[in-house]
C-alpha positions in Angstrom: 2.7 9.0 -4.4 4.1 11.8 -2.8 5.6 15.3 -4.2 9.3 15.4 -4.3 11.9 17.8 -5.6 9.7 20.6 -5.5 6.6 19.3 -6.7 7.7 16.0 -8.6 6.1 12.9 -8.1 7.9 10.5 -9.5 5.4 8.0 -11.6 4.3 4.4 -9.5 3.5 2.8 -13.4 5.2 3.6 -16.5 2.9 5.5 -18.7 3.8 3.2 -21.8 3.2 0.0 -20.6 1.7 0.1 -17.5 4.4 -2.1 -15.7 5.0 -0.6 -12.1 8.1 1.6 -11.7 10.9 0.0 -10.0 10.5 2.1 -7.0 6.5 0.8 -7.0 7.8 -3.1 -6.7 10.3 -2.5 -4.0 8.1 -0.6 -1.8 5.2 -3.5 -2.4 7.7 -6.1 -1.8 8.4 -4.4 1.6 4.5 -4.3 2.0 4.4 -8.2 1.5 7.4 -8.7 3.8 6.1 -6.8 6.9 2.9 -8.6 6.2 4.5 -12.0 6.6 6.5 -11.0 9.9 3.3 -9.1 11.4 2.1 -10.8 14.6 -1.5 -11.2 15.4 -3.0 -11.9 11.9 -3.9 -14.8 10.7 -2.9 -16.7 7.4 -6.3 -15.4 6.4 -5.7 -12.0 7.3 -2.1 -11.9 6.0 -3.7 -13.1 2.2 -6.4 -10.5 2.4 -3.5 -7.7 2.7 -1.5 -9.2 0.4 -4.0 -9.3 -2.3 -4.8 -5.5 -1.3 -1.7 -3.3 -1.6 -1.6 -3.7 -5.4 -5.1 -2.2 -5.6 -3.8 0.8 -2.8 -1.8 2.1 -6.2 -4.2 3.0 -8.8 -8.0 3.5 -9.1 -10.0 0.6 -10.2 -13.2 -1.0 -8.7 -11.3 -3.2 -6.9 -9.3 -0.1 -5.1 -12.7 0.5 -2.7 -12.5 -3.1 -1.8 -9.0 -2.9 -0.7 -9.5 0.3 1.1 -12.3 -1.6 3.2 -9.8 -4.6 4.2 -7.2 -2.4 4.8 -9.0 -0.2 7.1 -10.6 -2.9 9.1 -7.2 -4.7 9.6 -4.8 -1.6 9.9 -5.8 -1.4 14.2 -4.2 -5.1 14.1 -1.1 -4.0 12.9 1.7 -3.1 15.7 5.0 -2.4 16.9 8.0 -1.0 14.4 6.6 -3.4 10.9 3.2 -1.6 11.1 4.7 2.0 11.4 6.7 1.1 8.6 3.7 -0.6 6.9 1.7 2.6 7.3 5.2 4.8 5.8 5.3 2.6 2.7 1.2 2.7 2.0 1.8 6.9 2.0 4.4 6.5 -0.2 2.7 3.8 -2.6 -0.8 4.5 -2.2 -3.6 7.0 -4.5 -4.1 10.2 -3.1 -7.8 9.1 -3.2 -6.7 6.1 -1.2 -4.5 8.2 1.3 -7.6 10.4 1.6 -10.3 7.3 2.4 -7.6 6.2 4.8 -6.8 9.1 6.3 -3.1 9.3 5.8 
């Protein structure tokens, strides 16, 4: 996640018990959301997305896999719900992940 407040990054999961942060679930709900509105994927492509943006948020062996499926559909993505789409992953997303993605 990004730096606020002069260098604080507010946490995506709690350090105890690994539940995402409040602020994590919103933003992935909004992720799921524009998926479903998104023209030009298919119900297909819409699961494949879904299933990704949870993996966008920490580093696991599933994260590369993600990074793959979201690369390869982000140039279907358009109009207003895929700049937003592209806003939230920045905000959600690994700096690793940001980095592979270049965001």
């Amino acid at each position: 996640m990004r730096s606020f407040f002069g260098g604080y990054a507010p946490p995506v999961y709690c350090r105890y018990c690994a539940a995402p942060m409040p602020w994590t679930t919103a933003r992935l709900d909004a992720l799921r959301d524009l998926t479903a509105i998104q023209e030009g994927l298919s119900d297909d492509e819409r699961a494949t997305l879904n299933r990704s943006w949870d993996e966008l948020t920490r580093d696991t062996a599933r994260t590369q896999v993600a990074v793959v499926q979201v690369k390869r559909l982000l140039p279907k993505l358009v109009g207003a719900s895929a700049d937003a789409m592209r806003k939230i992953i920045t905000e959600v997303a690994t700096a690793e992940v940001r980095r592979q993605m270049g965001l």
